[in-house]
Structures are given as C-alpha cells and as structure tokens.
PDB file with one MODEL, atoms N, CA, C and O in Angstrom:
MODEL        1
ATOM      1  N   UNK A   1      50.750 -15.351-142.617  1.00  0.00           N
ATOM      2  CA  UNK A   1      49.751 -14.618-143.371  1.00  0.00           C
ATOM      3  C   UNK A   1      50.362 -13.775-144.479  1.00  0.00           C
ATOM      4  O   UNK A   1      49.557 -13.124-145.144  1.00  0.00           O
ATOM      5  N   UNK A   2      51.446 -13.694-144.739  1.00  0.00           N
ATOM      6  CA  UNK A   2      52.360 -13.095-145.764  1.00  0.00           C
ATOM      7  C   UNK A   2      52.248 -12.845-147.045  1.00  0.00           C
ATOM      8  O   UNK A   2      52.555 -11.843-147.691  1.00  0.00           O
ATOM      9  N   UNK A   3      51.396 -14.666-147.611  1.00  0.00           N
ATOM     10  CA  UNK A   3      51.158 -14.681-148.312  1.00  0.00           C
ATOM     11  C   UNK A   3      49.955 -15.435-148.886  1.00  0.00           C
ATOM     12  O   UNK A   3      49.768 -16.022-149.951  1.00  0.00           O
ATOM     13  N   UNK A   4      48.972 -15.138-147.459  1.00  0.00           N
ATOM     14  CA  UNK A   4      46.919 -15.661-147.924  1.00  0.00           C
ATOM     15  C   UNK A   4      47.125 -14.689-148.924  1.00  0.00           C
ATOM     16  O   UNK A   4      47.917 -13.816-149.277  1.00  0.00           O
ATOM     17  N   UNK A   5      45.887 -15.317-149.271  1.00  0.00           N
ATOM     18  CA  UNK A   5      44.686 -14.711-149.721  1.00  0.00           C
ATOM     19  C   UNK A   5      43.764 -13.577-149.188  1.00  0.00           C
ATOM     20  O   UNK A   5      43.814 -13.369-147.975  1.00  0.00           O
ATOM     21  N   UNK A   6      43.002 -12.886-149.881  1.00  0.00           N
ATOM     22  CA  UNK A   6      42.031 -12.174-148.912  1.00  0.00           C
ATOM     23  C   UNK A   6      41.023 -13.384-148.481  1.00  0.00           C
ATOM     24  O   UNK A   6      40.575 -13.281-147.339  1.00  0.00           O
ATOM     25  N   UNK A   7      40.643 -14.418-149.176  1.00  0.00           N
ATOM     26  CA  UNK A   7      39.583 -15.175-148.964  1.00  0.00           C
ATOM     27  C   UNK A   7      39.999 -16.440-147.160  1.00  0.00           C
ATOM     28  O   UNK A   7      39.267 -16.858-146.262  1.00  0.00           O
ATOM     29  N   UNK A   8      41.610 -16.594-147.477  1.00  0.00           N
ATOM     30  CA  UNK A   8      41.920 -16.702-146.522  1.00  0.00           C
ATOM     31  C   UNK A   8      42.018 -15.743-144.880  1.00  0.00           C
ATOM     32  O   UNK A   8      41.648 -16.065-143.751  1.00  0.00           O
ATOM     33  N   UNK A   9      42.526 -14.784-145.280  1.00  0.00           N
ATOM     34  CA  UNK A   9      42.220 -14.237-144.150  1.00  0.00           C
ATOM     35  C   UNK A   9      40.829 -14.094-143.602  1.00  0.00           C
ATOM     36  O   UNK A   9      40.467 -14.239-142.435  1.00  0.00           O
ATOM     37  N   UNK A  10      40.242 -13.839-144.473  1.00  0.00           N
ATOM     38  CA  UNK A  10      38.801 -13.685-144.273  1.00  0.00           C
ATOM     39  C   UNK A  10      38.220 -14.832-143.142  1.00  0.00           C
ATOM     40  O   UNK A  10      37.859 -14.596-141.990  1.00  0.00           O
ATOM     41  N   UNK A  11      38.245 -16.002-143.767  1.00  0.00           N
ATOM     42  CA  UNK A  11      38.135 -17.176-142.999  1.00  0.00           C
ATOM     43  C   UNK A  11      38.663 -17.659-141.870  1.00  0.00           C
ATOM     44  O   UNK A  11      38.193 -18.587-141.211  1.00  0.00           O
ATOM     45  N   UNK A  12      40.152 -16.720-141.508  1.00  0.00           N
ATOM     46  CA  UNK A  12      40.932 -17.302-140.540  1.00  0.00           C
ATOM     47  C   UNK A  12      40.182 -15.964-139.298  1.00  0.00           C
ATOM     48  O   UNK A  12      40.320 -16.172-138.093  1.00  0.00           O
ATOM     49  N   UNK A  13      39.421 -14.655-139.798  1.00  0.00           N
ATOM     50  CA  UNK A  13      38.520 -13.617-139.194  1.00  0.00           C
ATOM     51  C   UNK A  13      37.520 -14.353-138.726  1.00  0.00           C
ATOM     52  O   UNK A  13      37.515 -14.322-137.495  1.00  0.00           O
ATOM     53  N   UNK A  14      36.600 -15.056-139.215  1.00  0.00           N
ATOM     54  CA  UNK A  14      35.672 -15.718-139.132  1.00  0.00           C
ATOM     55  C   UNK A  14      35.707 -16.630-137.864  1.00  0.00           C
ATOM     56  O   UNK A  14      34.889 -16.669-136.945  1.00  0.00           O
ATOM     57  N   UNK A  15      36.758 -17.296-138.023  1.00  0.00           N
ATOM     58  CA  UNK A  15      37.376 -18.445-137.126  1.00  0.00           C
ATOM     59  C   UNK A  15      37.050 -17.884-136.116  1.00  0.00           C
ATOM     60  O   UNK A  15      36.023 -18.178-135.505  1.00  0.00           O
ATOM     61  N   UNK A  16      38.057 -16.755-135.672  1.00  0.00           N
ATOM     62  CA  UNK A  16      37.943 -16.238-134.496  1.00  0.00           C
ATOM     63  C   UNK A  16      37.069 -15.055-134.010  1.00  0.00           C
ATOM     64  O   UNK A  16      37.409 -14.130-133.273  1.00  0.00           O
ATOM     65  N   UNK A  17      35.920 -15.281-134.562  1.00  0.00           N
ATOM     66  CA  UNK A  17      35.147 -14.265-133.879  1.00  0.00           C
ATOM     67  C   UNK A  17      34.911 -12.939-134.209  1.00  0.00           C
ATOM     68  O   UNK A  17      34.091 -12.292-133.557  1.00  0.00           O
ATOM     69  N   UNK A  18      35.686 -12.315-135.388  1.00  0.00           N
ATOM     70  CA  UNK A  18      36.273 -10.930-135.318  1.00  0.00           C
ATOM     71  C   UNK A  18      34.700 -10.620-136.462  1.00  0.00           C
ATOM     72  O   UNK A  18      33.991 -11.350-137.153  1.00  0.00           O
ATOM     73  N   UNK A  19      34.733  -9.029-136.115  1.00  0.00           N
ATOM     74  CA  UNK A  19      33.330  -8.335-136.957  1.00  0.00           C
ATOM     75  C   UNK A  19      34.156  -7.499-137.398  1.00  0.00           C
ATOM     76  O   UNK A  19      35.050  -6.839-136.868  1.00  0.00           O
ATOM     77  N   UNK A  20      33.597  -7.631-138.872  1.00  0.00           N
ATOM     78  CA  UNK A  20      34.354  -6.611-139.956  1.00  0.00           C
ATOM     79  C   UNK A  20      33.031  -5.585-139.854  1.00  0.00           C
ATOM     80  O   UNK A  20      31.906  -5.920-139.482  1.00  0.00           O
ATOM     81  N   UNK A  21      33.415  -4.382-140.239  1.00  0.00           N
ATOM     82  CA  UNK A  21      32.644  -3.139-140.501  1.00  0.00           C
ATOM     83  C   UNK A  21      32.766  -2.079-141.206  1.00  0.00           C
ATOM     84  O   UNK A  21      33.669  -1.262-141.025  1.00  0.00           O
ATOM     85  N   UNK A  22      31.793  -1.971-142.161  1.00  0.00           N
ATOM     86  CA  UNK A  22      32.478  -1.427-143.373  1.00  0.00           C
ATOM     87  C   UNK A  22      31.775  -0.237-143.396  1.00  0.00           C
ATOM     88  O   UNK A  22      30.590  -0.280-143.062  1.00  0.00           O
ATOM     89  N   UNK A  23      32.286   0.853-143.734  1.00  0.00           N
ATOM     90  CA  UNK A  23      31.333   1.584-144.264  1.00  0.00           C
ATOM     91  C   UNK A  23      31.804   2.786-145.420  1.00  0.00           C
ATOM     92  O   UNK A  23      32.679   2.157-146.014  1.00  0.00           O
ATOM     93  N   UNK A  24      31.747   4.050-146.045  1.00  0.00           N
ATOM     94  CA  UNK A  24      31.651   4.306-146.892  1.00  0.00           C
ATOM     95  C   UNK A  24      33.100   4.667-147.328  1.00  0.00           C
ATOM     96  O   UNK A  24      33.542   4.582-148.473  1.00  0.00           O
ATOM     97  N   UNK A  25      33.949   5.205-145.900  1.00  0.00           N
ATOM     98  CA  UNK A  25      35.740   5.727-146.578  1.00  0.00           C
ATOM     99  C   UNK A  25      36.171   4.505-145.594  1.00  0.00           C
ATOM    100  O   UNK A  25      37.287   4.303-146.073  1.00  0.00           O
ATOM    101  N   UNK A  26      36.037   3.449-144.433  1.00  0.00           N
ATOM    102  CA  UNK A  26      36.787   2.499-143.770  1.00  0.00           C
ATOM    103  C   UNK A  26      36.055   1.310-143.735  1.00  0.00           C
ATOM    104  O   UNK A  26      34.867   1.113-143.990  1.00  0.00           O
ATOM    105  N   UNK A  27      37.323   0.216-143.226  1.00  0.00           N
ATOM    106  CA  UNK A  27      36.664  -1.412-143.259  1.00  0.00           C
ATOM    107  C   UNK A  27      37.291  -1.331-141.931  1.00  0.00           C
ATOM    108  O   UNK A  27      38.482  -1.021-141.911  1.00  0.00           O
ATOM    109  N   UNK A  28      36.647  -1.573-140.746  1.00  0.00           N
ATOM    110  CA  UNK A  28      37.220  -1.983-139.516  1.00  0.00           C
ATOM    111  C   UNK A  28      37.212  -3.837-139.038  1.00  0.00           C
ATOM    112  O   UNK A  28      36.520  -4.821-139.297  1.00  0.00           O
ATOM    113  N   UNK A  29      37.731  -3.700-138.685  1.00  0.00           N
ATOM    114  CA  UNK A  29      37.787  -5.261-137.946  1.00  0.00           C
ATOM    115  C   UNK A  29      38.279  -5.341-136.599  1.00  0.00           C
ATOM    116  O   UNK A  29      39.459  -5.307-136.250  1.00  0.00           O
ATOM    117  N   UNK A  30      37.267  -5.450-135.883  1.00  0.00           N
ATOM    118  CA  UNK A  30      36.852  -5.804-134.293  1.00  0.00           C
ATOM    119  C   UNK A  30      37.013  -7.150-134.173  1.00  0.00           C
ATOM    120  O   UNK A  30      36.344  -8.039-134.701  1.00  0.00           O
ATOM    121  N   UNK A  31      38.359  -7.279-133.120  1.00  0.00           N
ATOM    122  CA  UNK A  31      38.817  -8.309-132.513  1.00  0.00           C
ATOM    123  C   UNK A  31      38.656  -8.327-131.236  1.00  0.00           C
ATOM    124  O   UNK A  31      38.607  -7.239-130.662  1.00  0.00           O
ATOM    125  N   UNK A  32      38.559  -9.290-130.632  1.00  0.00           N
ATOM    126  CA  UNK A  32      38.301  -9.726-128.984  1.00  0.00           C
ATOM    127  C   UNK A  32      39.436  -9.343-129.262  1.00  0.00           C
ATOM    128  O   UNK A  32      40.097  -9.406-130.299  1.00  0.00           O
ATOM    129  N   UNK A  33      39.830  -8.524-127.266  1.00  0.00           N
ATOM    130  CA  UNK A  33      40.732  -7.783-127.055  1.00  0.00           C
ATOM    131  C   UNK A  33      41.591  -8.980-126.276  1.00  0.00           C
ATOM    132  O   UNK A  33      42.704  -8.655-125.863  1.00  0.00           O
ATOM    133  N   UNK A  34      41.201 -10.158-126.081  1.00  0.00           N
ATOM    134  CA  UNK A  34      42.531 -11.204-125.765  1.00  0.00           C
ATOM    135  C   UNK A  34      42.694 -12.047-126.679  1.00  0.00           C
ATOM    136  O   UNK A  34      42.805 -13.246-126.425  1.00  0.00           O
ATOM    137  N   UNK A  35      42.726 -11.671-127.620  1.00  0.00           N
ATOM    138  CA  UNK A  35      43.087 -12.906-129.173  1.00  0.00           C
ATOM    139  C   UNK A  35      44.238 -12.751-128.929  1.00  0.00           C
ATOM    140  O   UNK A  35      44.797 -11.716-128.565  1.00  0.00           O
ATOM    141  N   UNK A  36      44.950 -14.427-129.229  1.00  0.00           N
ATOM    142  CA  UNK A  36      46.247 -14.408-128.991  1.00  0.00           C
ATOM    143  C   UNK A  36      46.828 -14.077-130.469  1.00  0.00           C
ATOM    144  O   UNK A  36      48.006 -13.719-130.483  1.00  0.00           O
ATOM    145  N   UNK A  37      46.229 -14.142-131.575  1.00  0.00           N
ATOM    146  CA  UNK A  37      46.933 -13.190-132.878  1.00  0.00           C
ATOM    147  C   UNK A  37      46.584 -12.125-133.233  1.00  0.00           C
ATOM    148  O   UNK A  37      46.509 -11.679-134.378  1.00  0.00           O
ATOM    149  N   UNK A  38      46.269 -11.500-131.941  1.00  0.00           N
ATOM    150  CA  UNK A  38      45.886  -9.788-132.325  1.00  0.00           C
ATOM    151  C   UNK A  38      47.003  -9.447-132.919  1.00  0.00           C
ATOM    152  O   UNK A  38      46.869  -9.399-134.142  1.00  0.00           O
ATOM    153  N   UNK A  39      48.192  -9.159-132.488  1.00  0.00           N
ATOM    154  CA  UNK A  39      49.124  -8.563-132.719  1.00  0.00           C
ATOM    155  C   UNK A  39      49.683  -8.672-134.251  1.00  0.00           C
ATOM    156  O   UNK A  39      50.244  -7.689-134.735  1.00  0.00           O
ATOM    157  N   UNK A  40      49.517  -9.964-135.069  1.00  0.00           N
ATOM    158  CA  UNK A  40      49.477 -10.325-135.915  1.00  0.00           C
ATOM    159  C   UNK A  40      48.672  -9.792-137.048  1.00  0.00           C
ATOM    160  O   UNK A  40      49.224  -9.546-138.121  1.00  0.00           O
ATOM    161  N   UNK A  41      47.032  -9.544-136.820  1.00  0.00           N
ATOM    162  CA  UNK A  41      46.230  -8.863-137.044  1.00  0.00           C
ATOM    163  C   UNK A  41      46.866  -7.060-137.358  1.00  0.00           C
ATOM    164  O   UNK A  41      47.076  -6.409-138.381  1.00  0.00           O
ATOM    165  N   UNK A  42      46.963  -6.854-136.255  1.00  0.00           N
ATOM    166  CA  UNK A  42      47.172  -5.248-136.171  1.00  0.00           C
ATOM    167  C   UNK A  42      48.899  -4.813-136.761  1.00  0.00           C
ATOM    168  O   UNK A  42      49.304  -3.662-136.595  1.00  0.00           O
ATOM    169  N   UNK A  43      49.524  -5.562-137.239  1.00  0.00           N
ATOM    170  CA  UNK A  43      50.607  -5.513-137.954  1.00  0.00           C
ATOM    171  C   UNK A  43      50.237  -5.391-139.737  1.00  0.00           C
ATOM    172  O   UNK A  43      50.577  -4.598-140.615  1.00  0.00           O
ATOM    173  N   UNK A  44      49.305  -6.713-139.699  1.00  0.00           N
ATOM    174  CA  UNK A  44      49.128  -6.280-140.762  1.00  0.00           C
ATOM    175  C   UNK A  44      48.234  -4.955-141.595  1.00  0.00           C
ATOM    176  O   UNK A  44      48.559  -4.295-142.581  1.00  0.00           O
ATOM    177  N   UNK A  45      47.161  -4.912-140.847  1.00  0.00           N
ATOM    178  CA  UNK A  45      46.676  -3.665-141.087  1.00  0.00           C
ATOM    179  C   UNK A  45      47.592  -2.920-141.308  1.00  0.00           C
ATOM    180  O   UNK A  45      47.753  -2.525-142.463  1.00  0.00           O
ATOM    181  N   UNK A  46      48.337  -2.565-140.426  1.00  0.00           N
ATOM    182  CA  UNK A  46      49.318  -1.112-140.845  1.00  0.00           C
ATOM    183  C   UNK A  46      49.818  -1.227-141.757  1.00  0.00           C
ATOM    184  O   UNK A  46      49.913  -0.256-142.509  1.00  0.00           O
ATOM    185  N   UNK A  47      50.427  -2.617-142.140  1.00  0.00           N
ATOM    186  CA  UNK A  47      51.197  -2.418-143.476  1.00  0.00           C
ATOM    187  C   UNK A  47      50.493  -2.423-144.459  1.00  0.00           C
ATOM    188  O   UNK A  47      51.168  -2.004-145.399  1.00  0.00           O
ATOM    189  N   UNK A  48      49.457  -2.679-144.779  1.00  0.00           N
ATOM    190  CA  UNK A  48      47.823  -2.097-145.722  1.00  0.00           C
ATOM    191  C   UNK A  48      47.355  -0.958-146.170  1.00  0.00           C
ATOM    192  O   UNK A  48      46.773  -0.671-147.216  1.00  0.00           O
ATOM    193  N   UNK A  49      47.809  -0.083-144.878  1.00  0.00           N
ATOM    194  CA  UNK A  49      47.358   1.322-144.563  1.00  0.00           C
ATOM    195  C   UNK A  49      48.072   2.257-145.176  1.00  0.00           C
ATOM    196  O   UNK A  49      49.258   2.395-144.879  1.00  0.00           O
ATOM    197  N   UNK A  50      47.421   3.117-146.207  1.00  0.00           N
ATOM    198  CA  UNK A  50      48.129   4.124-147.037  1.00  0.00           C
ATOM    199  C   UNK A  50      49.372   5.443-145.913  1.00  0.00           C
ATOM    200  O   UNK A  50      50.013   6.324-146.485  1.00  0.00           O
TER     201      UNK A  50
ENDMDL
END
C-alpha cells in the first residue's frame, strides 16, 4: 500500500467491510476487529497522522 492511490485504498476498504466516518475535524475507519490487514491499516494511519 506504499504506493496506492487514495482511490485504491478506498476500494481495497470497501473490499473488506470497513465504514469510513467522517465528520467535521476526523475521518475514522472502522475495521472488523479480526481483519487479517488490520495491522497494515493502523500503521498506516499513523503515518498520515499529523
């Protein structure tokens, strides 16, 4: 994922189920808590994260 797209990730979210949630200062994204690329997921966030 290094180097998707947002449109990719987006789609690879989709895939698996995950609910994005947006609202006015955050975008969350709710993953089933046994996805086997959570970890993957939650790596990247952080490195996103101001």
């Amino acid at each position: 994922l290094a180097r998707a797209c947002t449109a990719t990730i987006r789609v690879k979210l989709l895939k698996i189920g995950a609910a994005i949630v947006r609202n006015t200062r955050r975008v969350r994204v709710l993953l089933a808590s046994q996805h086997p690329l959570k970890h993957v997921f939650i790596s990247a966030a952080r490195a996103m994260a101001p």
